[in-house]
N, C-alpha and C positions, 0 to 999 in steps of 0.2 A: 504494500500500500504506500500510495508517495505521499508524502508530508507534504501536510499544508501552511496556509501563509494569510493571514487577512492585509488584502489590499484595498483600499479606496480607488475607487474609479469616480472618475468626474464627468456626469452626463447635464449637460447644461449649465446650471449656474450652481445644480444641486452635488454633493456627498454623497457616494453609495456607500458601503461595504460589503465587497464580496471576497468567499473563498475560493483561491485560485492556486490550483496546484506548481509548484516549482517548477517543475518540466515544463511547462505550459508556456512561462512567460516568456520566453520569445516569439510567441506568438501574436502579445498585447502589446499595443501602445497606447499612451496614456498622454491627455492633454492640460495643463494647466490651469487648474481653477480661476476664479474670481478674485478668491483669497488668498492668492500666491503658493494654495499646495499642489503641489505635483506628487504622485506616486514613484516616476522614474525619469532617470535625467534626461533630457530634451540634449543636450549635448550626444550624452554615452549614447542613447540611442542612433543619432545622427553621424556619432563616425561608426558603429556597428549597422548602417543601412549598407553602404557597398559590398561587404562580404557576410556571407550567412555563417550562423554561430551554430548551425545544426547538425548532425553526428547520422549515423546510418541515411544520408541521402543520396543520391545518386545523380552526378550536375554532369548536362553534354550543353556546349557552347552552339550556340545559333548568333542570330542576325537581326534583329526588328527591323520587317523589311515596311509594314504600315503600321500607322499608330491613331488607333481608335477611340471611341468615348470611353469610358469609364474604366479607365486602367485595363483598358484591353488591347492586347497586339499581338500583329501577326508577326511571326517568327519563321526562317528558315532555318529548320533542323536537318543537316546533309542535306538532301535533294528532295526533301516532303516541308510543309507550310502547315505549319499550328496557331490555332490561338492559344494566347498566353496572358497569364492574369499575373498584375504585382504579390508578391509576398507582403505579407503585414508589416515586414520591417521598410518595405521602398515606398508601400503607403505612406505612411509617417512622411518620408521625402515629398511624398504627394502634395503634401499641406505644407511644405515648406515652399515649393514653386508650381507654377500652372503646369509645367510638363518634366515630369523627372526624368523620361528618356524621348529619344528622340528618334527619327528614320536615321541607319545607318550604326547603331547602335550595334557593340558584340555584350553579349549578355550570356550568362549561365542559367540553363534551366532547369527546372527541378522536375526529373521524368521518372519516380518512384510511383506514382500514381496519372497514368495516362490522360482519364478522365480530368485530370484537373492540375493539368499543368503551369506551375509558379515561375515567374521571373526571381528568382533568389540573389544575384549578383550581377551589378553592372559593371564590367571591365572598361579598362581605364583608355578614355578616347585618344585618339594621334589628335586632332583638334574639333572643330567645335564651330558651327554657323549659330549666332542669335541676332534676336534683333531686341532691341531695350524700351519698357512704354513709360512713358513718363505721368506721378500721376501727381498731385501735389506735395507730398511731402517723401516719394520714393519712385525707385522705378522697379518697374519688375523683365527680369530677363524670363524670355522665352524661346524657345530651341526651336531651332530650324532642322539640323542636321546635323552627322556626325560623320569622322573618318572617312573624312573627303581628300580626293586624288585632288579634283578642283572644283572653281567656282565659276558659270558662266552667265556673265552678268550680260540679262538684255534688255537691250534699249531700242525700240522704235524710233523711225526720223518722221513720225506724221501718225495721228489716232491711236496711242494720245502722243502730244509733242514730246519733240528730243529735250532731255533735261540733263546737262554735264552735270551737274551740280548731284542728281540724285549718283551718278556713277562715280565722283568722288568721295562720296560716303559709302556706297557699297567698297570700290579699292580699300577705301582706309581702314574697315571692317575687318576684309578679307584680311591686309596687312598683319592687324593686331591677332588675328586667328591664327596667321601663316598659313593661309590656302593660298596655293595661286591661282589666278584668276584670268579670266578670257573673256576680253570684252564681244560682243557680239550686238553688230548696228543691224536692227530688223527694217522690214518693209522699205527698202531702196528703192523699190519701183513706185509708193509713194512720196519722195520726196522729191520738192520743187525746190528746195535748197541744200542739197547734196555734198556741193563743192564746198558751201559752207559750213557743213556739219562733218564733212572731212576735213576740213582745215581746222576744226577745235580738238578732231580725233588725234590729229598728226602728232598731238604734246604727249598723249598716252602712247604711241609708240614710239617716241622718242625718249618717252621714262624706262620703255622696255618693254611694254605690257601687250600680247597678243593681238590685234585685231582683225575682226573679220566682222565684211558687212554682204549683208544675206536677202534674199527675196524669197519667198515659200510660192508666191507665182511664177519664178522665173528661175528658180532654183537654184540662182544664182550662189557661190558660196556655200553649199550644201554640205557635197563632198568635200570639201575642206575642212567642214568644219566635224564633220565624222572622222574624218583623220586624226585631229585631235582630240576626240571622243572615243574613240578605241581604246579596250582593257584599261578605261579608267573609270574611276566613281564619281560621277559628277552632277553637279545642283543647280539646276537651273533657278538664276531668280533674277525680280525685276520689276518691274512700273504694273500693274493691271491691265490687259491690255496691249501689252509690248508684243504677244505675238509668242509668247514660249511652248503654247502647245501646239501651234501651226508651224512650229518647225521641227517638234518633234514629231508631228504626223507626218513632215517630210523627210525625215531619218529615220523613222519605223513606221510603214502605212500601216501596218495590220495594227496599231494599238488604235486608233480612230479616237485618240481624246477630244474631249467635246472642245467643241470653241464659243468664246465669250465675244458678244458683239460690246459696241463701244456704246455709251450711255449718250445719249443725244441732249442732255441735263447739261453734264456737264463738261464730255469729250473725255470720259475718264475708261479705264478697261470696267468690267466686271469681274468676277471673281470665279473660275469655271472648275479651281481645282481646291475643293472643301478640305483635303486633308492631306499627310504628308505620305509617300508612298516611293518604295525602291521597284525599278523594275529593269530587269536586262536588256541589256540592247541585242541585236544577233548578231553584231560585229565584234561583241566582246568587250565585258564593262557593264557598269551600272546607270540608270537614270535616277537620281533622288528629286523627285519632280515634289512640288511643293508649294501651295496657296501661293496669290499672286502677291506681294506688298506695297502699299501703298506711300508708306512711307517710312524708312529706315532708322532707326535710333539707334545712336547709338550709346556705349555706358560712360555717364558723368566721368563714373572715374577715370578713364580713359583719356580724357582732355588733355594730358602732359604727352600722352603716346601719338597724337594728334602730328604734331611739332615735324617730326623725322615720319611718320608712315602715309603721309599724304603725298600722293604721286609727284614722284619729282625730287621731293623733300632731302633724304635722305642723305645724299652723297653731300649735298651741299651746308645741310644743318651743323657738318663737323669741324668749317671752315667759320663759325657765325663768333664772334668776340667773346659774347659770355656763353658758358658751357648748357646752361638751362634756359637759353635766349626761347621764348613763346613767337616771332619773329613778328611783331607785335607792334610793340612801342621804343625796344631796344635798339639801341646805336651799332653800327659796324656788324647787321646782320645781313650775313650770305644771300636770304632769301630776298630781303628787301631790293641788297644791290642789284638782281639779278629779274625784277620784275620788267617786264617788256623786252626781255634778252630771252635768258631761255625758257622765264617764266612767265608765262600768259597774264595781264592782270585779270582777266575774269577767273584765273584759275587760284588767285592769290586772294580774293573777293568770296571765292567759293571757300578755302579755307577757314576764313576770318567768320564766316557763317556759320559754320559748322563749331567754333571754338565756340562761338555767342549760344549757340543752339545745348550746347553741355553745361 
């Protein structure tokens, strides 16, 4: 017979007491009263969610290849697709952020019991896609993606218009993650200012940074851009709208994702892909296709990481007088000297927005 233990659980604002066998409690998690009792520490709990404290289990590693409502995801175990529910202990993480895991995710799951198989352990990512919402007095980070090869950021030259500005927040994103990233200019056969919207692109491939610009009616750019797509994991994201799953139906027809028309309100995309989802390509490699965004945040605290990961920035921020120069208001800064040379000023403007924006 196992000993027991009188524990207080806290269900609303009220004091329970119940007996709960020793064995048992890792299976509980307990939230903190009104009146500042807790039953178990909110800490010890929170660094015992990544790894399971459980004994006679049986863990095979999969993939979260979609991610569903209510702590439920599909998983690739080998070459068969399971749903998989959180363990009690990654719950608890549940209440700490809106998505404790994410598409792309490796995870350990707990297949002692077929019918009801647990996500018990989330192994530890190469990096990491969010995007940050800001609400009055905090932000809350939410996941996009994980254990990305790259990031291909797209942008429309027409319905909805070309925005540099949103594609230097995605770069500086990508930067602070360390994905690399591929810009990709959609609807070319819409655009009446073309040569214009190449001459702003030209600064990003002169920072180094991939570009390709592409037509799904004219399939312009296609096969180039599968070349780069090949045996890699890659996430598409971008403007609502921009055109990302009309060119993934022109790199896999047989997937037929739906497409979103453009809102006649306000010339903005719609939203055609509700949740986050991996899917193979046939040429080899991953799609981690993913809700459209409409507008990128990024994390307050990041603001000093701003300085050197904004396109361009980098090589030249090492040359600036003071070593923590913001390239701002300080004298004898690199970035400054170098505005209308080899730095664009709407691209030094688009910086300065994105510091005011954190």
């Amino acid at each position: 017979m196992s000993k027991r233990k009188d524990k207080f659980m806290t269900i609303g604002n009220e004091m329970k007491l119940k007996n709960i066998a020793i064995e048992d409690l890792d299976d509980i998690y307990y939230f903190e009263s009104s009146k500042g009792l807790k039953t178990k520490s909110s800490k010890k709990l929170l660094e015992k969610g990544e790894l399971s404290q459980k004994s006679n289990i049986k863990l095979v590693k999969g993939r979260v290849i979609e991610v569903h409502s209510n702590n439920a995801y599909k998983v690739k175990l080998h070459n068969d697709f399971k749903i998989c529910t959180l363990s009690g202990r990654l719950k608890y993480l549940a209440h700490e952020t809106r998505t404790p895991l994410c598409t792309g995710d490796y995870v350990n799951i707990d297949v002692t019991d077929e019918d009801n198989l647990r996500i018990e352990e989330i192994l530890e990512r190469k990096n990491t896609l969010s995007r940050f919402i800001n609400y009055s007095e905090r932000q809350e980070e939410v996941l996009i993606a994980s254990n990305l090869d790259q990031v291909v950021i797209t942008m429309s030259c027409k319905e909805p218009d070309f925005s540099a500005n949103l594609i230097d927040r995605y770069l500086c994103a990508a930067e602070i993650f360390e994905i690399p990233a591929i810009i990709c200019i959609n609807k070319i056969d819409l655009a009446d200012n073309l040569d214009e919207i190449k001459k702003i692109c030209d600064y990003y491939d002169y920072t180094g940074y991939k570009l390709i610009y592409c037509s799904t009616k004219t399939l312009e750019g296609i096969s180039e851009l599968k070349h780069l797509l090949k045996n890699k994991d890659s996430v598409f994201s971008g403007k609502s709208g921009a055109g990302k799953s009309s060119i993934i139906n022109s790199l896999e027809p047989g997937l037929n994702l739906k497409i979103g028309e453009i809102s006649e309100f306000n010339n903005k995309g719609t939203h055609t892909t509700t949740y986050s989802r991996m899917i193979p390509w046939s040429f080899g490699g991953y799609l981690i296709d993913t809700p459209g965004i409409k507008t990128f945040g990024l994390k307050n605290d990041d603001i000093d990481k701003i300085r050197y990961c904004f396109p361009g920035f980098s090589i030249l921020t090492e040359f600036c007088y003071f070593q923590d120069c913001t390239h701002t208001h300080e004298e004898n800064c690199a970035i400054k000297t170098n505005i209308n040379k080899t730095i664009p000023e709407e691209r030094y403007n688009s910086y300065l927005k994105i510091r005011e924006s954190l």
